[in-house]
C-alpha positions in Angstrom: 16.6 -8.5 -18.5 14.8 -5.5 -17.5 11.3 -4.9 -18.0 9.6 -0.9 -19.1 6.5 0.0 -19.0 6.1 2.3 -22.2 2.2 3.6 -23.3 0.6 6.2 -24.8 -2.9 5.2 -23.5 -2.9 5.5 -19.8 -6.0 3.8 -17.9 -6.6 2.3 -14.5 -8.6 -0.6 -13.8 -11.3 -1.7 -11.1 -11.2 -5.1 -9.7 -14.7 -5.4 -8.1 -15.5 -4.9 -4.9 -13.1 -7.0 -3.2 -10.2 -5.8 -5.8 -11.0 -2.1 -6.5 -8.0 0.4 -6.9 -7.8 1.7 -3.0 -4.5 4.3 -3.5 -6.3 7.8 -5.2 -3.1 8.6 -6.9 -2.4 7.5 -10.1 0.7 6.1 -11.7 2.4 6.6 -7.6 6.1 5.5 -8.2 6.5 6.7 -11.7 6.4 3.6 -13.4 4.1 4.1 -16.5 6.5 6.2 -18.7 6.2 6.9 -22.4 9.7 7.0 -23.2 12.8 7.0 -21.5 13.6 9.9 -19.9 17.1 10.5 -21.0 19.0 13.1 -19.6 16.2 13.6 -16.8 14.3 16.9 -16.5 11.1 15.5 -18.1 8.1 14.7 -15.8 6.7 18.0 -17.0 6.6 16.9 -20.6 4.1 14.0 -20.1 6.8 10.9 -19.7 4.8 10.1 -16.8 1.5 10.4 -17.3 -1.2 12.2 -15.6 2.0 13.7 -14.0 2.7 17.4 -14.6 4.1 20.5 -13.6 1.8 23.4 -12.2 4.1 25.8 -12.9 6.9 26.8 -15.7 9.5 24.5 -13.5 10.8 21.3 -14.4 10.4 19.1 -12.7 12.6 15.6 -13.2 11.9 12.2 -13.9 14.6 9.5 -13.3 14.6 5.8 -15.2 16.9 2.7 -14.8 16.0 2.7 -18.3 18.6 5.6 -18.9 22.5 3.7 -19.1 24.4 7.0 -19.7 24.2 8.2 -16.2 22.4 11.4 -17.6 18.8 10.7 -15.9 19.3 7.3 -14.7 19.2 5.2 -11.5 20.9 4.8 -9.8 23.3 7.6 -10.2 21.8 10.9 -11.4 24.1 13.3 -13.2 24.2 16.5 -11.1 22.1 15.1 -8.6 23.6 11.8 -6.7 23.3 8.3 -6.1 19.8 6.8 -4.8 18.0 3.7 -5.5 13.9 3.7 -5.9 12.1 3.1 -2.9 9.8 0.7 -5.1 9.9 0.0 -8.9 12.8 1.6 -11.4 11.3 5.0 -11.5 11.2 8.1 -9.7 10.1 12.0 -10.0 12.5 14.9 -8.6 12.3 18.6 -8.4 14.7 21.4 -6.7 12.7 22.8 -3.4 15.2 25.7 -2.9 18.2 27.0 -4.9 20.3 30.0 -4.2 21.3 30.4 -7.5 17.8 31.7 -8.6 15.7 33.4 -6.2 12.4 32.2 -5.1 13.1 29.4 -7.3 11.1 26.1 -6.6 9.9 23.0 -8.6 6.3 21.0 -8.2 5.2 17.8 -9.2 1.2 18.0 -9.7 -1.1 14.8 -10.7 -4.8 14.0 -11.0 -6.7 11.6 -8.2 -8.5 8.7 -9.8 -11.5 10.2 -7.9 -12.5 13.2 -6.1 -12.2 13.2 -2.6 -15.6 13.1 -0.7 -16.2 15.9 2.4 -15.8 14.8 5.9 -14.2 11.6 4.9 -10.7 11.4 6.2 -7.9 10.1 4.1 -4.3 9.0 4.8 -1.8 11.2 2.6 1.7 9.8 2.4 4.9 9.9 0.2 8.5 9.5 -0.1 11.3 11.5 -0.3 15.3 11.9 -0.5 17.8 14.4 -0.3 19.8 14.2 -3.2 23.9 13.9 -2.2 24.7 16.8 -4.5 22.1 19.5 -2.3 23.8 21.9 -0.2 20.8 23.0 1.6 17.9 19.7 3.5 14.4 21.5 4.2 11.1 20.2 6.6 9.2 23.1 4.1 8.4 19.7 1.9 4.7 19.4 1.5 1.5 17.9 -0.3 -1.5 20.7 -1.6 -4.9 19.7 -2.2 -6.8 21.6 -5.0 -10.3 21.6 -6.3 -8.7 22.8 -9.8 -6.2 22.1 -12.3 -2.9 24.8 -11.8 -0.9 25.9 -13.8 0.5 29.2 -13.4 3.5 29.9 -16.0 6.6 31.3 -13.3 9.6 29.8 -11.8 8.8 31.2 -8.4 6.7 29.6 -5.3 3.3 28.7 -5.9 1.7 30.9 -2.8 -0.8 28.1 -1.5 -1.0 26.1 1.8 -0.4 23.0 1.9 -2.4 20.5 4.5 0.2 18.0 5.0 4.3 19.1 5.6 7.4 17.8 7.0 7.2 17.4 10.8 10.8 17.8 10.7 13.9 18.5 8.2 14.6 15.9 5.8 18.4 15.3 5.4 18.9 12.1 4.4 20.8 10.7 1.6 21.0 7.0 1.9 17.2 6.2 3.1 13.7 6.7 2.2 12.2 9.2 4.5 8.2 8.8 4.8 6.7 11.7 4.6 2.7 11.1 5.9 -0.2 12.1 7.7 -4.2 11.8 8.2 -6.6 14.9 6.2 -10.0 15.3 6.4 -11.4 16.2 3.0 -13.7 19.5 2.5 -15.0 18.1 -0.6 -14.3 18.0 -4.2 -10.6 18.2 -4.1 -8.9 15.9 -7.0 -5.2 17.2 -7.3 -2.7 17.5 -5.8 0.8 18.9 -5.8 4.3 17.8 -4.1 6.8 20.8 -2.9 7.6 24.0 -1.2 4.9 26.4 -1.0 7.1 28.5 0.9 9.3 32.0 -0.1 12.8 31.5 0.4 12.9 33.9 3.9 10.3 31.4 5.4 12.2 28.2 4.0 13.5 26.3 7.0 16.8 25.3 5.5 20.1 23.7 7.2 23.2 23.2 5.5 24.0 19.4 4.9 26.8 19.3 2.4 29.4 23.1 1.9 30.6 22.6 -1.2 28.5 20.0 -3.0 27.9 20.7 -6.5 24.1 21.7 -6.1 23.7 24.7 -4.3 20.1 23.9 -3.8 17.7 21.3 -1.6 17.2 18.6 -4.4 14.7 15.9 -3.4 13.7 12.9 -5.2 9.9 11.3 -5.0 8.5 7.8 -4.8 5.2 5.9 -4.0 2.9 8.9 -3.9 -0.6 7.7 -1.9 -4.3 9.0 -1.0 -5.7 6.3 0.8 -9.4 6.5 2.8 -8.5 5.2 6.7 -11.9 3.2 6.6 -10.7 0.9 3.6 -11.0 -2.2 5.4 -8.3 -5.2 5.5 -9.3 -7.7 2.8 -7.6 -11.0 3.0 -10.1 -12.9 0.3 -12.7 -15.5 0.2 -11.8 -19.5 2.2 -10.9 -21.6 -0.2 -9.7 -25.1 -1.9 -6.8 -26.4 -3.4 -5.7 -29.7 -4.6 -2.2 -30.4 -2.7 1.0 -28.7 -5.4 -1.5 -26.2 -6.5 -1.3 -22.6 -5.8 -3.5 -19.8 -4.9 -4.0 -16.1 -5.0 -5.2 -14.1 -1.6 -5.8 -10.8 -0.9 -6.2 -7.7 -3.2 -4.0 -6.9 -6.3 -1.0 -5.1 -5.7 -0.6 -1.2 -5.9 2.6 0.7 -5.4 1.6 3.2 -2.1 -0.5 0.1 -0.5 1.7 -2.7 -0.1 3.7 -1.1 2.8 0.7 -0.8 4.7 -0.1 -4.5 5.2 1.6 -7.6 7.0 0.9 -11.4 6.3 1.2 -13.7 8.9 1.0 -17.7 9.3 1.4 -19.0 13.1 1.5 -15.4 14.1 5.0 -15.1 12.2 5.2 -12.6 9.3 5.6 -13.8 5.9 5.3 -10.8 3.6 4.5 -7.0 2.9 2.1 -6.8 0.4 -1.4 -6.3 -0.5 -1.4 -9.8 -2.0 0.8 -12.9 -2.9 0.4 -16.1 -4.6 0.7 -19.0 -2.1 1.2 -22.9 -2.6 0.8 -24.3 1.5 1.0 -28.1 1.6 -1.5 -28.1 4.6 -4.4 -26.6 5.1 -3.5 -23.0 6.2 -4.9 -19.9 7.7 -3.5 -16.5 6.6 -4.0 -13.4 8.6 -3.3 -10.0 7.0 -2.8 -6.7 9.1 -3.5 -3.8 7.8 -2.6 -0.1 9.3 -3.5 3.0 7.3 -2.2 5.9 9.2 -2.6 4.1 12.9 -6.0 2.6 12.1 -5.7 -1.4 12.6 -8.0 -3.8 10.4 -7.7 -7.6 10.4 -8.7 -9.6 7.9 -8.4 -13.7 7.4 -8.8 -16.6 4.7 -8.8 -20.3 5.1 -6.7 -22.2 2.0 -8.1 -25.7 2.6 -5.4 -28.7 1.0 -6.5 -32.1 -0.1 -4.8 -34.8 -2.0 -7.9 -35.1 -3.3 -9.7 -34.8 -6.5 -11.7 -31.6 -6.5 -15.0 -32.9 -6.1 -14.0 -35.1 -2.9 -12.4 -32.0 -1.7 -15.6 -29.8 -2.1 -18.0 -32.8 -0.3 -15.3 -32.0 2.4 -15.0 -28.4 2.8 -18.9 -28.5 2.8 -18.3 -31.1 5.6 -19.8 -28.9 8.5 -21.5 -24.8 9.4 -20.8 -23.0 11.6 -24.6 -21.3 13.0 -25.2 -18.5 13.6 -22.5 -16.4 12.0 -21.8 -13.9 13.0 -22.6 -14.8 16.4 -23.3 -12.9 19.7 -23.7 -15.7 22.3 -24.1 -19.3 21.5 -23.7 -21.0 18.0 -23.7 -24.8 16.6 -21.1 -26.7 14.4 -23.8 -28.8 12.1 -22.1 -31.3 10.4 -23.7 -33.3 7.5 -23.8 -36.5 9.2 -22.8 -38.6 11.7 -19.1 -38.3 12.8 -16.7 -40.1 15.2 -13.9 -38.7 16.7 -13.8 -35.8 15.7 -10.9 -32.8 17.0 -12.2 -29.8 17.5 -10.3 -26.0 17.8 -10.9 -22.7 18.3 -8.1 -20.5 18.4 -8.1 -16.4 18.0 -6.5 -14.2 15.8 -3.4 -15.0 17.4 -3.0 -18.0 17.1 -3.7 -18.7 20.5 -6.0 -22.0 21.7 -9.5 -20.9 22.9 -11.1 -24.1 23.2 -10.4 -27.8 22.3 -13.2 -30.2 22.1 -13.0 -34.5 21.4 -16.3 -35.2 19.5 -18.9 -37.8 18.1 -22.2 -36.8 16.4 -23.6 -34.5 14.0 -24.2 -31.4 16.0 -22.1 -29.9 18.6 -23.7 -26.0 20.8 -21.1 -24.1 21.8 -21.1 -21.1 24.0 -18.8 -18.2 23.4 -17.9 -17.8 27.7 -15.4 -15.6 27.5 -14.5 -15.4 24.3 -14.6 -11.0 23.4 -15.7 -9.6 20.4 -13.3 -10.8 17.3 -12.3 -13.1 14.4 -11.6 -16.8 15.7 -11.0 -20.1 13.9 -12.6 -23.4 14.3 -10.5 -26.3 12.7 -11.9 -30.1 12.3 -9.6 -33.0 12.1 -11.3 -36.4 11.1 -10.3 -39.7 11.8 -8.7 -39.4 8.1 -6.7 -36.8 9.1 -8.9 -34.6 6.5 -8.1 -30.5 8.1 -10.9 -28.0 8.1 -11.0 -24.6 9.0 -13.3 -22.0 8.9 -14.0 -18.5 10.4 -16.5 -17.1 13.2 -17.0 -13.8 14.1 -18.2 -12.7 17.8 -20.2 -10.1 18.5 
């Protein structure tokens, strides 16, 4: 059975520091709805809140939620067939129609928090044609404002939009991504989705004579305003008793998750800010993370024992790692004596730096020619008992 998402108070949390809400936009794929939006045509009324309309359009609002086939997914009366990119929801608006001139429909929405000047931001959102549209467009575009808009006409808004189509969007069956970087002047905490163009300067190509809109219909999904600086975070080295799961990384947010890749032995596991995970061996996870081209790493250590808890914490405190970070040379101190211990350093590739056979309680390395990066030391004892733990060169 189906799950909705109904509420008339509408509020978004912060996590902490580690956990904070990192997509701007609020409510990105639509899913917090106050009703179901039968027959469509009601993301202006406040189905979807803090989604609006700037102007006296209408802009649409789509649910699985609707069975008659009047607003609902996946077939859309009027419009066409299309599944969400994410969730059960999406938004939709006309960006051309012959039928009335100058005719065009935004969707407008509130940031969570202004945006601050100089810093720059990745912008990005989803779109598809709609199989009933005559007419595909590259005039599909994203305004910042400093101000709430509403201006009461069916006509273009005349504004200029800082991120648009690189190309013309004309297809029906995928999810086209719709994205770009934009450095903030300060201040700006809306933003609108359409075509801020007049028909004459509407890029247009016919994609469908004869279709039953006579328009450019485009739906939206998984709206995002992310800062480029927002660094990977994989969570804090932990341990579990063997059978017991865990959560790592950050919690989930619609716009976010496509950015980020999980891997274990340098093979990907899953897209998504963060996952539960139940490893039966001690396990490092490595999470990539690219916000409009810029590449952050991040890593955490899920220690397993079949161990009580306490005998797994004397163990995970079994040995630092000093100094750490580290720009040269740095000592594993272990809490006593040890025999035969197995030593390895591998990089964030999974790849063996160093391998060392060991007896004692202290043991000096020196980085050599290891660069500047994330790298893993792992411990074996003669019990078989697995270790790992994180350094950072300088």
């Amino acid at each position: 059975m189906k799950k909705y998402i109904y509420t008339l108070l509408f509020c978004f949390c912060c996590f902490g520091k580690s956990g904070a809400q990192v997509n701007l936009v609020p409510n990105p794929s639509f899913e917090i709805i106050t009703v179901c939006p039968y027959w469509g045509g009601a993301l202006y009324g406040g189905t979807a809140p803090p989604w609006n309309s700037p102007s006296a359009g209408s802009p649409d609002l789509f649910s699985t939620c609707d069975t008659t086939a009047n607003g609902g997914v996946p077939f859309f009366n009027g419009h066409g067939y299309q599944q969400p990119h994410t969730g059960e929801n999406i938004g939709g608006g006309a960006l051309y129609w012959t039928d009335v001139p100058e005719f065009k429909e935004y969707l407008q929405v509130q940031l969570i928090n202004p945006l601050v000047a100089g810093r720059t931001y990745c912008a990005s959102f989803y779109v598809n044609l709609a199989n009933y549209s005559v007419f595909a467009t590259s005039n599909i575009a994203m305004y910042f404002s400093d101000t709430n808009t509403y201006i009461p006409t069916y006509n273009y808004l005349n504004f200029t939009p800082q991120i648009t189509s690189p190309t013309i969007v004309s297809d029906t069956a995928n999810w086209t991504l719709i994205t770009s970087q934009y450095t903030a002047l300060g201040g700006e905490q809306y933003i609108m989705l359409g075509n801020f163009y007049p028909d004459n300067l509407t890029n247009l190509t016919t994609v469908h004579p004869g279709a039953l809109s006579s328009s450019a219909y485009y739906y939206f999904d998984d709206v995002s305003i992310i800062d480029v600086t927002t660094p990977a975070y994989a969570g804090n080295d932990t341990s579990i008793h063997i059978g017991d799961s865990v959560f790592i990384g950050k919690p989930n947010e619609s716009g976010f998750n496509q950015d980020c890749i999980w891997f274990v032995n340098n093979q990907p596991i899953d897209t998504i800010v963060g996952l539960w995970v139940q490893p039966n061996t001690s396990t490092t996870y490595i999470l990539q993370q690219t916000i409009c081209g810029n590449v952050t790493y991040d890593t955490v250590n899920i220690n397993v024992y079949g161990l009580g808890i306490n005998e797994s914490y004397v163990l995970n405190s079994q040995f630092q790692i000093i100094p750490n970070p580290s720009n040269g040379t740095f000592s594993i101190n272990f809490n006593s004596d040890y025999k035969d211990i197995k030593l390895e350093i591998t990089n964030i590739l999974g790849e063996k730096i160093k391998s060392i056979n060991f007896s004692g309680r202290q043991l000096v390395i020196d980085k050599g020619e290891m660069q500047e990066g994330i790298y893993f030391v792992q411990t074996t004892d003669e019990k078989k008992n697995v270790i790992n733990k994180k350094i950072i060169i300088q």
